[in-house]
C-alpha positions in Angstrom: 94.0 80.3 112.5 97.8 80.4 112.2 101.2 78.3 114.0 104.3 79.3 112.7 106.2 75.9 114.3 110.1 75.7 114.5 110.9 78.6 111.9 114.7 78.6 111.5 116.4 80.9 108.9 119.9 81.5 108.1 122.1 83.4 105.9 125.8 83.6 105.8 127.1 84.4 108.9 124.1 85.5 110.5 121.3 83.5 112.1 118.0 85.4 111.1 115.5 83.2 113.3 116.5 80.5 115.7 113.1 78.0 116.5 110.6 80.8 116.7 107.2 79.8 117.0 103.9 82.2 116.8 100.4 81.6 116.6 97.5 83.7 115.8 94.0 83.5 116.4 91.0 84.5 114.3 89.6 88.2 115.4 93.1 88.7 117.0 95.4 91.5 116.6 98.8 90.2 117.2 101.8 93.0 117.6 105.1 91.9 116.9 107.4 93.9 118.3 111.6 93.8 118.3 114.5 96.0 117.7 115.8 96.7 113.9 117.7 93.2 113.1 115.8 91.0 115.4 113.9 88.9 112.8 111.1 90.4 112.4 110.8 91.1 108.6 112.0 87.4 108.2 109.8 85.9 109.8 107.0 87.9 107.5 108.6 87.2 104.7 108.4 83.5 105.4 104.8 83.8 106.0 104.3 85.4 102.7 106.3 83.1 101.0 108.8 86.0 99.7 111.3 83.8 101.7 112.0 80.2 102.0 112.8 78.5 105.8 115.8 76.1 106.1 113.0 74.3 108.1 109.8 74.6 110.2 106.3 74.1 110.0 103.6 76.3 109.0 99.9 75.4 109.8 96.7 77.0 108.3 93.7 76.9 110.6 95.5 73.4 111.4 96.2 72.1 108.1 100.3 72.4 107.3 100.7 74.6 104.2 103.5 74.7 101.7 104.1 78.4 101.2 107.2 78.6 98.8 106.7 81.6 96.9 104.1 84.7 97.2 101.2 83.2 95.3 101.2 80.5 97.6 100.9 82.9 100.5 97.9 84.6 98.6 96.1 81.2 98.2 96.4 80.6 101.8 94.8 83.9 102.7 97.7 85.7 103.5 98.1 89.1 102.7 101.2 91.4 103.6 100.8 95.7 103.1 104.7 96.8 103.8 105.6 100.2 105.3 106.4 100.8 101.5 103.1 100.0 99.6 102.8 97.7 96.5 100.9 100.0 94.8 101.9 100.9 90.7 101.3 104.6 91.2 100.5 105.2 87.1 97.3 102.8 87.5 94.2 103.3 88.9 92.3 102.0 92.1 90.8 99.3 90.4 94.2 98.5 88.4 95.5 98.0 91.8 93.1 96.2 93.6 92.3 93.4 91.0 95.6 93.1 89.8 96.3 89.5 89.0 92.2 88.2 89.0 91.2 90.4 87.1 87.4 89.9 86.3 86.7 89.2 82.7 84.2 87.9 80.8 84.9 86.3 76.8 88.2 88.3 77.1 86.8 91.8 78.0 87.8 93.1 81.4 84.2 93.6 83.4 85.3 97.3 84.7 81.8 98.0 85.6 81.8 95.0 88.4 85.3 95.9 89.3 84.3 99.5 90.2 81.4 98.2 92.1 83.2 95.9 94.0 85.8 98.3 94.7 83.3 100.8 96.2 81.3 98.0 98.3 85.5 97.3 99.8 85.6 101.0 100.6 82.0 101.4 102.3 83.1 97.9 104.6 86.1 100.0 105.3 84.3 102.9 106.0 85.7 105.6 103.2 84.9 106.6 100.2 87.3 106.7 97.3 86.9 107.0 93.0 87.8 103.8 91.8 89.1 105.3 88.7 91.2 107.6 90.8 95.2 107.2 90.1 97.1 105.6 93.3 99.7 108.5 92.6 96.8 111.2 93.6 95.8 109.3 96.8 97.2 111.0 100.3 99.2 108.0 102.0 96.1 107.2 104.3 93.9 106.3 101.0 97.0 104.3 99.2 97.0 102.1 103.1 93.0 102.3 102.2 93.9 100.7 99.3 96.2 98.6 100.8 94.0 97.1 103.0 91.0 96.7 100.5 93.0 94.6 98.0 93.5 92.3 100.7 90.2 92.0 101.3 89.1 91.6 97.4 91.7 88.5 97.9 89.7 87.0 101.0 92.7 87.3 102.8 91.7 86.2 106.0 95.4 86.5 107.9 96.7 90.7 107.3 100.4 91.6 107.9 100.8 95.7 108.9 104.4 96.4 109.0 104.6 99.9 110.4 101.3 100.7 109.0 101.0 104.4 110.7 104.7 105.8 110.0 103.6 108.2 108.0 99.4 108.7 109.3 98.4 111.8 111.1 97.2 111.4 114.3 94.0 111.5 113.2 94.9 109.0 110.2 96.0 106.9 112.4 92.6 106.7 114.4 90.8 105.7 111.4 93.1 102.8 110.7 92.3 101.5 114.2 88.9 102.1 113.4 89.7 99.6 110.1 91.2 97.2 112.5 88.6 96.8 114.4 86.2 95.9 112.0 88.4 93.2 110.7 88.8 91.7 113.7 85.3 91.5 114.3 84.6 90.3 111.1 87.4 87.4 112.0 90.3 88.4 110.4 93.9 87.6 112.2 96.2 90.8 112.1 99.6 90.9 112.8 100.5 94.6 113.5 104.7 95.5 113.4 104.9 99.2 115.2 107.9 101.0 117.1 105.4 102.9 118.4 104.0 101.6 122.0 101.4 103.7 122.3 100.1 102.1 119.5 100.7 98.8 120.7 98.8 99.7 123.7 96.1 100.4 121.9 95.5 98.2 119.4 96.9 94.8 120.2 95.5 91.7 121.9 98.6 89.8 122.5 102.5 91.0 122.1 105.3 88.8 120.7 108.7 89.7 121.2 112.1 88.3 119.3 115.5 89.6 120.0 118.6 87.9 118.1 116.2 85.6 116.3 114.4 84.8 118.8 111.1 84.4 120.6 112.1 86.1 124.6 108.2 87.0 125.0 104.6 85.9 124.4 101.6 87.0 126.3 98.2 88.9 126.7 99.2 92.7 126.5 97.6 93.1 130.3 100.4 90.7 131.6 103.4 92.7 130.1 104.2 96.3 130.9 105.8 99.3 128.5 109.1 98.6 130.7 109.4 94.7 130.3 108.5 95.2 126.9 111.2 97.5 126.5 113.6 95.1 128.3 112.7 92.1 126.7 113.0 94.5 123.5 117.0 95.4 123.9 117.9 92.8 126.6 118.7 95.4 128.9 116.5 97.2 131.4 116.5 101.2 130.4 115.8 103.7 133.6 113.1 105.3 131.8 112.3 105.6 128.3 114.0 109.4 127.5 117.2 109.8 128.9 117.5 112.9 131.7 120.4 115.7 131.4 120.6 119.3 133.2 119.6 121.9 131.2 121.7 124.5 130.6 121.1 126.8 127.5 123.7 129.2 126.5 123.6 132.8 124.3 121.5 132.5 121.2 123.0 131.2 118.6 120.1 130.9 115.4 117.2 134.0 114.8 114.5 133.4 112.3 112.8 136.4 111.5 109.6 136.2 109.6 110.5 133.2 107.4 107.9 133.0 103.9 107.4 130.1 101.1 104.7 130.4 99.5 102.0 129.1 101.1 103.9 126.2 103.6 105.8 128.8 105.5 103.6 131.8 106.5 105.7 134.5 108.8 107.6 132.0 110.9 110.2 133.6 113.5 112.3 131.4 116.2 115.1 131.7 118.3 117.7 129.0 119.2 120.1 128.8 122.1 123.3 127.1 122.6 122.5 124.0 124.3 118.9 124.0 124.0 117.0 121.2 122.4 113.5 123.2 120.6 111.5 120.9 119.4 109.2 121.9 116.6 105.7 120.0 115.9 102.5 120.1 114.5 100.0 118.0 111.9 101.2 116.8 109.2 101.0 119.5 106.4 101.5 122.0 109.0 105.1 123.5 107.8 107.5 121.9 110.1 109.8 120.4 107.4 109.5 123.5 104.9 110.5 125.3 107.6 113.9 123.1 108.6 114.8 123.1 104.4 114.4 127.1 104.8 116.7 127.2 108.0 119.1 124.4 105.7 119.2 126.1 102.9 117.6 123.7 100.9 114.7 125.4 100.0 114.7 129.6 98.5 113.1 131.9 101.0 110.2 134.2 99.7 110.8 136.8 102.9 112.4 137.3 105.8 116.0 136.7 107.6 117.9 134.1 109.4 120.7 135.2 111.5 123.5 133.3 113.3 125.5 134.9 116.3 123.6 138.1 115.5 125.0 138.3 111.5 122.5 137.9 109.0 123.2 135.3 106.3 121.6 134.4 103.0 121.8 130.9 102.0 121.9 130.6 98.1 122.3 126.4 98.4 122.3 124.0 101.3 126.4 124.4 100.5 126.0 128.1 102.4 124.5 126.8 105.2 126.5 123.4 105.6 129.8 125.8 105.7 127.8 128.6 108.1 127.5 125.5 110.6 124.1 124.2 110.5 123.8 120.7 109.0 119.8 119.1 108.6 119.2 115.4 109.2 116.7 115.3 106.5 113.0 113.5 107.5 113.6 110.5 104.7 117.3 109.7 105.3 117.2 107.1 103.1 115.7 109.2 100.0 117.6 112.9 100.9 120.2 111.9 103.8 122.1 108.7 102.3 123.0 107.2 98.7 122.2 104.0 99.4 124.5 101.8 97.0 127.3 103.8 97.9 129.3 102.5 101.1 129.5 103.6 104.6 132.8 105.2 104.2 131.8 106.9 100.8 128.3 108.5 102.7 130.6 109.8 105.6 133.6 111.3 103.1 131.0 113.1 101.4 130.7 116.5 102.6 133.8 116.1 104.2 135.9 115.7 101.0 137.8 119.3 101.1 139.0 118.0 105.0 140.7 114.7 103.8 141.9 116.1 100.8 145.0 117.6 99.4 146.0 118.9 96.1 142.8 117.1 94.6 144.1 113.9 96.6 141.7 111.8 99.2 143.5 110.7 101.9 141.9 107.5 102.0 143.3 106.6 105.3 142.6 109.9 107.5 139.2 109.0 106.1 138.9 106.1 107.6 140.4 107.4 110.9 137.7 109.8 111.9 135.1 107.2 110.8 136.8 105.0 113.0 136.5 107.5 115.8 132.6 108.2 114.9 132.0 104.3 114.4 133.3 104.1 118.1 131.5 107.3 119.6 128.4 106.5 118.0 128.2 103.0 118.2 127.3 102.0 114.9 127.3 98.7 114.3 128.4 97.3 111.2 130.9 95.3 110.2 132.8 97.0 106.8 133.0 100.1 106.4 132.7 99.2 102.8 129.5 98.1 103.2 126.3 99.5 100.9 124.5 102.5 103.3 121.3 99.8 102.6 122.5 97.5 104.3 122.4 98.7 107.8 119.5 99.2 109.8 117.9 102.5 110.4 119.2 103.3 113.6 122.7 102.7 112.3 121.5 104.6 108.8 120.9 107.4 111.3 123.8 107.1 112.7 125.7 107.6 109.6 124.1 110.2 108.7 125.0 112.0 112.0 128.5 111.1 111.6 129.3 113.0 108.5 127.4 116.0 109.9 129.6 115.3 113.5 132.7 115.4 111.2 131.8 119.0 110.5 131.9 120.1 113.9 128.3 121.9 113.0 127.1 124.1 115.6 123.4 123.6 114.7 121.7 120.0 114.1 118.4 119.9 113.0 116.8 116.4 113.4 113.5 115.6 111.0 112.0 113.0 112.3 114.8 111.1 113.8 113.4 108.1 115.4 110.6 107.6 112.2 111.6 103.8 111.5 113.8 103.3 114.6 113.2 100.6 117.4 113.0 101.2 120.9 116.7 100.8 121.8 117.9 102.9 119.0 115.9 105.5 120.0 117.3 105.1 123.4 120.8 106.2 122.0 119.5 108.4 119.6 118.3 110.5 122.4 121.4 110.2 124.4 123.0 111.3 121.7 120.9 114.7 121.4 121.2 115.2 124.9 125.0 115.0 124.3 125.2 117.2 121.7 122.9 119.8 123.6 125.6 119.9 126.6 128.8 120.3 124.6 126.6 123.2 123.8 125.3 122.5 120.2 121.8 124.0 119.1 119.4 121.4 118.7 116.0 121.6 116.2 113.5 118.6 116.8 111.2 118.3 114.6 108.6 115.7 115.6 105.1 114.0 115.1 105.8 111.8 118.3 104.3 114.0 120.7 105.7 111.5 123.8 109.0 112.4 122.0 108.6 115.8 121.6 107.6 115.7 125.8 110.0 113.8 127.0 113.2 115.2 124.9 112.4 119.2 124.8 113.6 122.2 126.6 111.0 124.2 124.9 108.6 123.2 122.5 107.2 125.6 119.5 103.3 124.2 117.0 103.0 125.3 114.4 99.4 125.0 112.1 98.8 126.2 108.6 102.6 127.0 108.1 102.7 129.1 111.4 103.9 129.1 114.1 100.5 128.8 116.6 102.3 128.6 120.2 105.2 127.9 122.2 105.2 125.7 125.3 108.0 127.0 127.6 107.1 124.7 130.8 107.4 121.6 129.2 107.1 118.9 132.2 104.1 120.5 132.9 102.5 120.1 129.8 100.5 117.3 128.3 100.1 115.9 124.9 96.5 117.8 125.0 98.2 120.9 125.3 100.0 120.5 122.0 97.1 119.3 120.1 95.3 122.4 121.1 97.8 124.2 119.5 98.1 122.3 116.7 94.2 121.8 115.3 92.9 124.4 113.3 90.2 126.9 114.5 
């Protein structure tokens, strides 16, 4: 259905993709896996016609096809739904979905055929949505829906999923490989981008893998295992995929006494030790992040107290708590953790200002010393400091964001999320850095979807469901991923 011949792509001092071939075969589902920065999203791009190759071939079931800008990708059957949807969240369904062809008749738009098309796309898919519904009021799952069904009303018959379950429950998530399915068998190529290799074990046919811009693996899924792909992924082999460390959790440092908000946060109570990473989980919509902006201070409390080394404190602003010593790597770093169009250095100075200041003067260059120091420590790879936060990839975003809260010397981290977006060898460090943090006797808070995560990093591991707090695994090695979805379902 599809060769991608010889696509090389440069930009100014960095070679994007180097001779990278891929092929993709009608009723296949194609994963494309590689590391933040390995060309992945170039290579798409291409496809889509978003970006423009300094040369190589591209071949549509065998005919070569000029695809120079997006409407030429559309016209080939292409269709691309991004980890951040397309949608124009003020329109409706069908405002989405036939945007572009709309279907008209003597100048008046034919919004009776529209809706019925629209609801003949969502019975193929196997949902039901209003067509006259506004994208705004869809739960993510129905905007991917939508996603999905607009490429269909376009007869795509080649679909690009870049990270399309980042933000799905686990249930979510199920229907969408239900969705998959029934393209494939209907003959449609799909090329599915995930972090996630569960999902890839799941779902895919055959796996690609590019590293530097390049193509270092290409075969049926049966022939590769989740440690070469993970090798072939960073170019290094990794013992196992979460890093080990002895455990050794100190006095208590955080109490949480019947924590309320409204009705997100219902009677929540935790303890966290020194050197202890407690990971917190559930379904989405269960209270988890309400819970880490109560214990951040970014968020009012309705009842209860939080206490640190046995003192009760009362955080009027996230400003409270940032000074008490507990610092919260928010779950959307890019929209709560970073300013994007500000630089590196400007994102670390931040909440650091009063420290390199002095007499309302920044020392610009003791600054630039402790990022140095971080840049170092944390590995963060980028080559200004100068540079826009957007810029960098999401481990190194991460990173960043770590670094200001490092420069703190906080004694409590909480992590949201903190491998959503992240490839395989970021997360690698990521995790070493937690376990680092744990044994120079920080308090750790996990909060995670990512139940292998949650498993392989935790000391001890609290669900909550409904905004409470439903369980608390203490034997961790010994549990399963069963275990915490028990936990985590309602009754």
């Amino acid at each position: 259905m599809l060769e991608m011949i010889g696509i090389t792509k440069s930009y100014p001092a960095v070679r994007a993709l180097v001779n990278v071939d891929l092929t993709l075969h009608a009723g296949e589902v194609l994963a494309l896996l590689g590391e933040n920065g390995a060309g992945k999203s170039t290579l798409i791009k291409i496809l889509a016609g978003a970006v423009t190759p300094d040369k190589g071939v591209i071949r549509i079931a065998g005919v070569p096809t000029n695809i120079r800008t997006p409407l030429d990708g559309r016209h080939a059957g292409i269709a691309v739904i991004y980890q951040e949807f397309n949608l124009i969240p003020t329109l409706s369904v069908i405002d989405n979905l036939f945007l572009g062809q709309e279907q008209s008749r003597l100048g008046l738009l034919r919004r009776g055929n529209e809706a019925n098309q629209a609801r003949a796309l969502f019975a193929r898919l196997g949902v039901a949505i209003d067509p006259y519904a506004l994208c705004r009021d869809l739960s993510v799952a129905q905007q991917q829906v939508v996603e999905i069904a607009r490429a269909l009303a376009q007869n795509a018959r080649i679909l690009v999923m870049d990270e399309p379950s980042a933000a799905l429950t686990s249930q979510e998530v199920d229907r969408l490989f239900l969705i998959i399915r029934e393209l494939k068998s209907n003959g449609i190529g799909v090329i599915f981008i995930s972090h996630r290799l569960d999902e890839i074990d799941t779902i895919a046919d055959r796996i690609m893998v590019l590293r530097d811009g390049a193509k270092v693996a290409d075969a049926p899924k049966s022939e590769l295992s989740r440690n070469q792909l993970i090798e072939r992924m960073v170019g290094r082999t990794l013992d196992q995929e979460f890093p080990s460390r002895t455990r050794r959790i100190r006095e208590r440092c955080l109490t949480a006494v019947e924590l309320r908000r409204g009705t997100k946060v219902r009677s929540v109570s935790l303890t966290l030790h020194r050197g202890e990473v407690l990971a917190l989980t559930g379904l989405i919509g269960s209270g988890r992040t309400e819970t880490a902006r109560l214990l951040a201070g970014a968020d009012p409390l309705d009842g209860g107290t939080i206490s640190l080394d046995g003192v009760p404190m009362r955080w009027r602003s996230p400003r409270d708590a940032i000074r008490a010593g507990i610092c919260l790597l928010t779950e959307d770093r890019k929209a709560q953790g970073l300013i994007l169009n500000e630089s590196v250095r400007h994102n670390f100075g931040l909440p650091n200002v009063s420290s390199f200041s002095r007499l309302g003067v920044l020392a610009q260059a003791q600054e630039r010393d402790a990022l140095a120091r971080h840049r170092e420590s944390l590995q963060i790879k980028v080559s200004d400091v100068e540079t826009p936060a957007r810029n960098l990839s999401g481990g190194n975003q991460q990173k960043v964001v770590l670094a200001k809260w490092l420069q703190r010397d906080c004694r409590v981290l909480i992590f949201d999320e903190p491998t959503r977006g992240i490839d395989v060898g970021a997360k690698y460090e990521i995790y070493q850095l937690i376990n680092k943090l744990a044994d120079a006797g920080k308090a750790i808070l996990m909060i995670s979807s990512e139940l292998p995560e949650v498993l392989g990093m935790a000391d001890r591991v609290l669900v909550m469901c409904e905004g409470r707090i439903s369980g608390e695994i203490s034997e961790v090695k010994q549990a399963t991923q069963a275990d915490i979805l028990r936990l985590a379902m309602p009754e």
